[in-house]
NUGUZA-392379 format. One line per field, with one value per atom (N, C-alpha, C, O, CB): residue number from 1; residue in one letter; x, y, z. Coordinates in nm, 4 decimals. Glycine has a CB too. Example, Ala and Ser with C-alpha at 12.3 -4.5 7.8 and 13.67 -1.06 7.14 Angstrom:
// NUGUZA-392379
k [1;1;1;1;1;2;2;2;2;2]
r [a;a;a;a;a;s;s;s;s;s]
px [1.3190;1.2300;1.3200;1.4236;1.1308;1.2850;1.3670;1.2900;1.3409;1.4084]
py [-0.5690;-0.4500;-0.3300;-0.3319;-0.4473;-0.2250;-0.1060;0.0030;0.1138;-0.0598]
pz [0.7800;0.7800;0.7800;0.8465;0.9046;0.7080;0.7140;0.7870;0.8039;0.5725]
***
This chain:
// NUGUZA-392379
k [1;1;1;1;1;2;2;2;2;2;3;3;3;3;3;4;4;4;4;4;5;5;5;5;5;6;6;6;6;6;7;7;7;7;7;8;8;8;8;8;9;9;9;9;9;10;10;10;10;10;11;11;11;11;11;12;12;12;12;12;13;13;13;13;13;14;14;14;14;14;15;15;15;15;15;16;16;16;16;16;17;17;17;17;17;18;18;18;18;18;19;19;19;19;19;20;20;20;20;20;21;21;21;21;21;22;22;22;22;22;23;23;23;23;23;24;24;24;24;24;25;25;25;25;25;26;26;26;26;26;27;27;27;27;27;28;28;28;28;28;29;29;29;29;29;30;30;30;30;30;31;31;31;31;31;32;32;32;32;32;33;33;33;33;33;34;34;34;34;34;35;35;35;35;35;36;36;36;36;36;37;37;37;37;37;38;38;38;38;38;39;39;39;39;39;40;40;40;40;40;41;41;41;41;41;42;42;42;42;42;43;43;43;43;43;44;44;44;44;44;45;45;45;45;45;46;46;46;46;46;47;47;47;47;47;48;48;48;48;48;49;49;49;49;49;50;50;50;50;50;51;51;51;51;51;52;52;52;52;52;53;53;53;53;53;54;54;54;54;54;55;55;55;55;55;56;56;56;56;56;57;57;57;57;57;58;58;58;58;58;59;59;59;59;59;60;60;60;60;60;61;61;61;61;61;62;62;62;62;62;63;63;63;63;63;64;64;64;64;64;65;65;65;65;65;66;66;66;66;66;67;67;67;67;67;68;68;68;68;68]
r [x;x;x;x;x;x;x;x;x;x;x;x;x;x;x;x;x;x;x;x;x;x;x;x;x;x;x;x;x;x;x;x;x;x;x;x;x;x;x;x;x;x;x;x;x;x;x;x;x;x;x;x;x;x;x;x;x;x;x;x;x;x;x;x;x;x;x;x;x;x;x;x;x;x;x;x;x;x;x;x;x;x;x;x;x;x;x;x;x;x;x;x;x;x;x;x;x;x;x;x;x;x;x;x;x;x;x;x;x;x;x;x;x;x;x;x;x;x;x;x;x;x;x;x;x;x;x;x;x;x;x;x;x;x;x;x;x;x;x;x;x;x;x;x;x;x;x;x;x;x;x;x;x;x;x;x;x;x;x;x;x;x;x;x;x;x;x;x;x;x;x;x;x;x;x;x;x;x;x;x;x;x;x;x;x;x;x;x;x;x;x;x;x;x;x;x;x;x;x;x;x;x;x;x;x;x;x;x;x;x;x;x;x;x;x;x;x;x;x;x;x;x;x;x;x;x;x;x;x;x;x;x;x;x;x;x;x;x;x;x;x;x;x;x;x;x;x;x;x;x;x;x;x;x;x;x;x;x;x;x;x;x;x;x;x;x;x;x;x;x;x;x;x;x;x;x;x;x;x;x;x;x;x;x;x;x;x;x;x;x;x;x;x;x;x;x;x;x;x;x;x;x;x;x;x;x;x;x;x;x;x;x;x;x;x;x;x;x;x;x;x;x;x;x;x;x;x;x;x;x;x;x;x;x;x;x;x;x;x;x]
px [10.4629;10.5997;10.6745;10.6951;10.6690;10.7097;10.8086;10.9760;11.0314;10.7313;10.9974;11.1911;11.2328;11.1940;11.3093;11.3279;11.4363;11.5289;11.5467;11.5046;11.6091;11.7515;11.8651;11.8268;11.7870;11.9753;12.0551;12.0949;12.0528;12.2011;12.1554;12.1925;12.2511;12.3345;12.2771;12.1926;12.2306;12.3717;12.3870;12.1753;12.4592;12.5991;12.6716;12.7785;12.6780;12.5950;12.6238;12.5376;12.5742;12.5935;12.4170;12.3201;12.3525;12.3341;12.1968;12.4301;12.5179;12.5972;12.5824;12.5784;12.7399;12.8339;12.7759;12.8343;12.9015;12.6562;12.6470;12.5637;12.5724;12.6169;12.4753;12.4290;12.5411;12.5604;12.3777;12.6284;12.7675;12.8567;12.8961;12.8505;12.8661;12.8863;12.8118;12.8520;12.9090;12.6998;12.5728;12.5646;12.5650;12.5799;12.5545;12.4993;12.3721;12.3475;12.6020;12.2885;12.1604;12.1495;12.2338;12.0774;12.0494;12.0018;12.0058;11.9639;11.8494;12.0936;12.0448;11.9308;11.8793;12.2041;11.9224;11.7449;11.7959;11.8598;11.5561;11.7372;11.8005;11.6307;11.5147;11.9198;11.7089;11.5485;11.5864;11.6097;11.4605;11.6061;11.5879;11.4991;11.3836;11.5613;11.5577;11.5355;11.4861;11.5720;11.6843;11.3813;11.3912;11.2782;11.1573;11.3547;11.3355;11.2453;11.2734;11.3846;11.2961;11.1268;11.0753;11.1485;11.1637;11.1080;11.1810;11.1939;11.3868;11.4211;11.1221;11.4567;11.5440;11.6299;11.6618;11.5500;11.6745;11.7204;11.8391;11.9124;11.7769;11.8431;11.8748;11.9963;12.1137;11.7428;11.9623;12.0090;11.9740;11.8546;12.0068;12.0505;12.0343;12.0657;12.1670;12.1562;11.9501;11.9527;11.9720;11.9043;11.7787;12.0710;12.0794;12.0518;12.0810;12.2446;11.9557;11.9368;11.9441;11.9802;11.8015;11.8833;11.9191;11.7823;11.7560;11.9815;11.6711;11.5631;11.4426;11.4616;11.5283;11.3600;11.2750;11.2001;11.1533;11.1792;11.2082;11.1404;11.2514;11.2356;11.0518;11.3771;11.4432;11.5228;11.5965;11.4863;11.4961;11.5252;11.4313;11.4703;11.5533;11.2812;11.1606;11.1899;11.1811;11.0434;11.2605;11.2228;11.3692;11.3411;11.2033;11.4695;11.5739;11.5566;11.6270;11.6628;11.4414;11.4065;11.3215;11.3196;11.3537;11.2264;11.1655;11.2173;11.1603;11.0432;11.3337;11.3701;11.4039;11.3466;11.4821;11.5144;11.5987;11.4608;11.4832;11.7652;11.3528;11.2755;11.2295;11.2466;11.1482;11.1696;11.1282;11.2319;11.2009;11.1382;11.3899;11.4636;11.5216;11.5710;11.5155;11.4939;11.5496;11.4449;11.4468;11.5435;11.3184;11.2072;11.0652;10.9540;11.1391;11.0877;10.9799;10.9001;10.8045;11.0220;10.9130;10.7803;10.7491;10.6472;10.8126;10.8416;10.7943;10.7237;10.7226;10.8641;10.6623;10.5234;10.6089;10.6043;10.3566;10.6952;10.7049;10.8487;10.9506;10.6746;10.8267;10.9411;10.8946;10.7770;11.0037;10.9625;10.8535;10.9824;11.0621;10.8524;10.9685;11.0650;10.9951;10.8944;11.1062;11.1078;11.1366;11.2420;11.3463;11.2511;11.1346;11.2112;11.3119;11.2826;11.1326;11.3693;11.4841;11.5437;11.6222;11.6355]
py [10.7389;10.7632;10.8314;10.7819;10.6317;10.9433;11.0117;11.0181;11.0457;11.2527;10.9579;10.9318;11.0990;11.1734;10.7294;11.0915;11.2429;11.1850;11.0674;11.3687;11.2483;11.2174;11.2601;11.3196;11.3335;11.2196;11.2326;11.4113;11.4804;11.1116;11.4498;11.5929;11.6450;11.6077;11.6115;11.7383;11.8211;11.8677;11.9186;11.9336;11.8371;11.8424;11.7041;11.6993;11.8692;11.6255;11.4918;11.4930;11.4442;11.3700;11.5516;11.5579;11.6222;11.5767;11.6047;11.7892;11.8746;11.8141;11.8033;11.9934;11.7223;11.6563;11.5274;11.4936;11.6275;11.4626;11.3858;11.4123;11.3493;11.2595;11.5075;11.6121;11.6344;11.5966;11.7652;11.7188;11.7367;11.6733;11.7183;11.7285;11.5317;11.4244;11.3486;11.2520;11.3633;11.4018;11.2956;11.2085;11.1092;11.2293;11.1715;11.0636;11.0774;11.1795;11.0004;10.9502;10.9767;11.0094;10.9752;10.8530;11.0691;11.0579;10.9222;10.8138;11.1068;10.9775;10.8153;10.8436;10.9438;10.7188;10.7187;10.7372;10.6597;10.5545;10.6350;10.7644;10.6702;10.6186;10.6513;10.7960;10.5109;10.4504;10.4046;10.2839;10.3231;10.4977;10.4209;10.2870;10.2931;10.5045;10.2052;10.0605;10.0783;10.1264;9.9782;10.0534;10.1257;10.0408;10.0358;10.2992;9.9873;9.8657;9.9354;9.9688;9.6846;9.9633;9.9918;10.1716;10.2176;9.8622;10.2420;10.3165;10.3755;10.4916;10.2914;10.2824;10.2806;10.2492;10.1305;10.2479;10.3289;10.3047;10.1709;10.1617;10.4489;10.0808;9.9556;9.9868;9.9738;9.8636;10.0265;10.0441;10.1306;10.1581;9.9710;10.2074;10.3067;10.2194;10.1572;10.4463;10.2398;10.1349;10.2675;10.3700;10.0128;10.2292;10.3274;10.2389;10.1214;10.4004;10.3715;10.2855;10.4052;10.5221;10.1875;10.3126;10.4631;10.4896;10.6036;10.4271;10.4164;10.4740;10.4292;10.3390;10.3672;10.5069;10.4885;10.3396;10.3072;10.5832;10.2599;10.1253;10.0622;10.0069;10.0513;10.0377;9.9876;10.0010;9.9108;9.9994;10.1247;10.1065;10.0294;9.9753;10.2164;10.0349;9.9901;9.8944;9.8517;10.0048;9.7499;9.6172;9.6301;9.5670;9.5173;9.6706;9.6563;9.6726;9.6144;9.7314;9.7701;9.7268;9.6141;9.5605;9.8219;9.5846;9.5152;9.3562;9.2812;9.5397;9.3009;9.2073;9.1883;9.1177;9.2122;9.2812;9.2604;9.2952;9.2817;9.4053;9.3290;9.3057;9.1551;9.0800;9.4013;9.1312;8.9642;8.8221;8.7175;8.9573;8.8881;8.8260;8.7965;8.6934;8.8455;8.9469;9.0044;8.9278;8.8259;9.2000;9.0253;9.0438;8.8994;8.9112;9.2368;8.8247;8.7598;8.7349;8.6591;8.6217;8.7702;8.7299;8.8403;8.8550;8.6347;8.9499;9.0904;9.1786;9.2134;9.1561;9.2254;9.3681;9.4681;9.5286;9.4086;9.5281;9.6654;9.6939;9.7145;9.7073;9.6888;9.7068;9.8028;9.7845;9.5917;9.9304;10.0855;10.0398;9.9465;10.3242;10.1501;10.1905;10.3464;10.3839;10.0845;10.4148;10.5900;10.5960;10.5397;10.6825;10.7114;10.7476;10.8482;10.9076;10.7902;10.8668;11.0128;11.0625;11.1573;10.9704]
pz [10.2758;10.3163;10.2025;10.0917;10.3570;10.2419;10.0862;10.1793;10.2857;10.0106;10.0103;10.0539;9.9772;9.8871;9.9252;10.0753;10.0126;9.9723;10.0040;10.1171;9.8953;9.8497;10.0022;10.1029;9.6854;9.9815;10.0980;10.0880;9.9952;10.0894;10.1662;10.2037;10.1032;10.0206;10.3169;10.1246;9.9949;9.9233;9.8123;10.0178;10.0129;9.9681;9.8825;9.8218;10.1040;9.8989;9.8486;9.7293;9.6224;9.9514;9.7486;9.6047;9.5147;9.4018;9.6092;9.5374;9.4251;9.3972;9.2755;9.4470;9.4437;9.4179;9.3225;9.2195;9.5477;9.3705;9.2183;9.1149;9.0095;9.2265;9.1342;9.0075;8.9219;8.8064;9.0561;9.0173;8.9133;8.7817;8.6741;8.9860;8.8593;8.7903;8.6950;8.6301;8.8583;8.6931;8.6282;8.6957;8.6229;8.4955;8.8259;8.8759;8.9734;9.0376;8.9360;8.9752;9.0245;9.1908;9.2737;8.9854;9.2131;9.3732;9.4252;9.3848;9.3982;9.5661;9.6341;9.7549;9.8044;9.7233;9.7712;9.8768;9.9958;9.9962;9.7979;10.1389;10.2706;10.3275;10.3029;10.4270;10.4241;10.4832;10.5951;10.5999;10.4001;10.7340;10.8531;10.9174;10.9596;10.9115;10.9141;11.0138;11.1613;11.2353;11.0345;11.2119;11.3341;11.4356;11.4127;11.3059;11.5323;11.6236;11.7368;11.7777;11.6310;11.8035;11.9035;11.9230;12.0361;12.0159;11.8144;11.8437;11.8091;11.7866;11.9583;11.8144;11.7917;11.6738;11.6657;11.8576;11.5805;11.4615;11.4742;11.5727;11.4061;11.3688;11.3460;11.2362;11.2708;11.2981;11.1092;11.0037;10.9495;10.9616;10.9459;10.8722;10.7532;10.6016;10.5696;10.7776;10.5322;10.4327;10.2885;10.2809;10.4404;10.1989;10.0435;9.9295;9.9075;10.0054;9.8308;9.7320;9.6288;9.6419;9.7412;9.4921;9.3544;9.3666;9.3284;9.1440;9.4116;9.3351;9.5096;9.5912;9.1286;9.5079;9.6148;9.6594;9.7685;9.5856;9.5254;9.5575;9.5852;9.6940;9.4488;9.5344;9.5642;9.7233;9.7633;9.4666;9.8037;9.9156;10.0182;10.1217;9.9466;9.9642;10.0242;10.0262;10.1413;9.9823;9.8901;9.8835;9.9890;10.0909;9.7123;9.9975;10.0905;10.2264;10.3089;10.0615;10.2626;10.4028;10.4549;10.5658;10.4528;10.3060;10.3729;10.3784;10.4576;10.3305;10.2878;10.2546;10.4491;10.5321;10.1162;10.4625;10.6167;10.7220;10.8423;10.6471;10.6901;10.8156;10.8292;10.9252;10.8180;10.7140;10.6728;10.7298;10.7868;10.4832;10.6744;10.7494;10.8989;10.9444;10.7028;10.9704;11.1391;11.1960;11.2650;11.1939;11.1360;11.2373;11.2055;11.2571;11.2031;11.1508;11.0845;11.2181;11.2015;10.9892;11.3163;11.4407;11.4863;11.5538;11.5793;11.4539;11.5118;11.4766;11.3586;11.5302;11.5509;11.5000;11.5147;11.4076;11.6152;11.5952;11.6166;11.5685;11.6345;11.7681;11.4220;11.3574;11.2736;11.2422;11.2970;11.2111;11.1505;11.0238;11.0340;11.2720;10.8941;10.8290;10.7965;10.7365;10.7056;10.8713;10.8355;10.6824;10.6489;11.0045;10.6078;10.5060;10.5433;10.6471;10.4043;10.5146;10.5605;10.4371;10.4402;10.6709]
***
C-alpha cells in the first residue's frame, strides 16, 4: 500500500512554511468509505487505522484500509 501526501495545493502551502507532508488513509467497510484518517508520517496513519478498526470492527472481515 503506498500513502501520498494530500493534494498538492495543501502540500506547496506547507512546503512553504517548513512543515511536513501529511498522509490520508481511507476507512472503508464493504466498500464504502467510513473515515478519512491524517497523519505526519505513513506509519502513523497505518497504526490510526488500524487502532479504529480493532476498536469498530473487532468481529469483522470486510473492513479494507485505502491509502489516498
Amino acid at each position: 500500500m503506498d500513502l501520498i501526501p494530500i493534494e498538492r495545493g495543501q502540500q506547496i502551502y506547507r512546503e512553504r512554511r517548513g512543515l511536513p507532508p501529511k498522509y490520508h488513509a481511507r476507512l472503508k467497510h464493504k466498500g464504502k468509505t467510513l473515515v478519512i484518517l491524517q497523519g505526519d508520517s505513513e506509519q502513523e496513519v497505518q497504526e490510526r487505522a488500524q487502532r479504529l478498526i480493532d476498536v469498530l470492527f473487532s468481529c469483522e472481515e470486510d473492513v479494507t484500509i485505502e491509502h489516498t
